[in-house]
C-alpha positions, 0 to 999 in steps of 0.5 A, a space after each residue: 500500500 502506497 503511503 504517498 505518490 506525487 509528480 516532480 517538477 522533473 515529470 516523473 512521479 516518487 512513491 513510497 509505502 507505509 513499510 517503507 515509511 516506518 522503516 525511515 522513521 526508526 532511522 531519522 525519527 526527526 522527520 515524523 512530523 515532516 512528511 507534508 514538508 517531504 511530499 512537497 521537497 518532492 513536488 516543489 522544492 527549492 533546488 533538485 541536485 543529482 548524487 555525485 557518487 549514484 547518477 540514478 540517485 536524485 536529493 530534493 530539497 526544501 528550506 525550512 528556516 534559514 540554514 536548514 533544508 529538508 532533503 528527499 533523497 530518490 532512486 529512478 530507475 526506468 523513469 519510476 523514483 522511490 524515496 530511499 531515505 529523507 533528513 534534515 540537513 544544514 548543508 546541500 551537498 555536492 553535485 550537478 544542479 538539475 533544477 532550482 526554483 
C-alpha cells in the first residue's frame, strides 16, 4: 500500500509505502512530523541536485528556516523514483544542479 505518490517538477512521479515509511522513521525519527514538508521537497522544492557518487540517485530539497533544508533523497530507475531515505540537513551537498526554483 502506497503511503504517498506525487509528480516532480522533473515529470516523473516518487512513491513510497507505509513499510517503507516506518522503516525511515526508526532511522531519522526527526522527520515524523515532516512528511507534508517531504511530499512537497518532492513536488516543489527549492533546488533538485543529482548524487555525485549514484547518477540514478536524485536529493530534493526544501528550506525550512534559514540554514536548514529538508532533503528527499530518490532512486529512478526506468523513469519510476522511490524515496530511499529523507533528513534534515544544514548543508546541500555536492553535485550537478538539475533544477532550482
Amino acid at each position: 500500500m502506497n503511503k504517498f505518490e506525487v509528480l516532480t517538477p522533473l515529470q516523473f512521479t516518487v512513491r513510497t509505502s507505509e513499510e517503507y515509511w516506518e522503516k525511515l522513521l526508526v532511522k531519522h525519527p526527526d522527520i515524523a512530523d515532516l512528511e507534508a514538508e517531504i511530499q512537497q521537497a518532492l513536488t516543489a522544492p527549492d533546488e533538485i541536485r543529482r548524487s555525485s557518487h549514484d547518477p540514478n540517485v536524485l536529493l530534493f530539497y526544501l528550506i525550512l528556516k534559514q540554514k536548514r533544508w529538508v532533503v528527499a533523497v530518490v532512486r529512478r530507475l526506468n523513469g519510476d523514483g522511490f524515496l530511499i531515505t529523507a533528513y534534515q540537513t544544514d548543508a546541500i551537498k555536492e553535485g550537478e544542479t538539475l533544477w532550482r526554483k
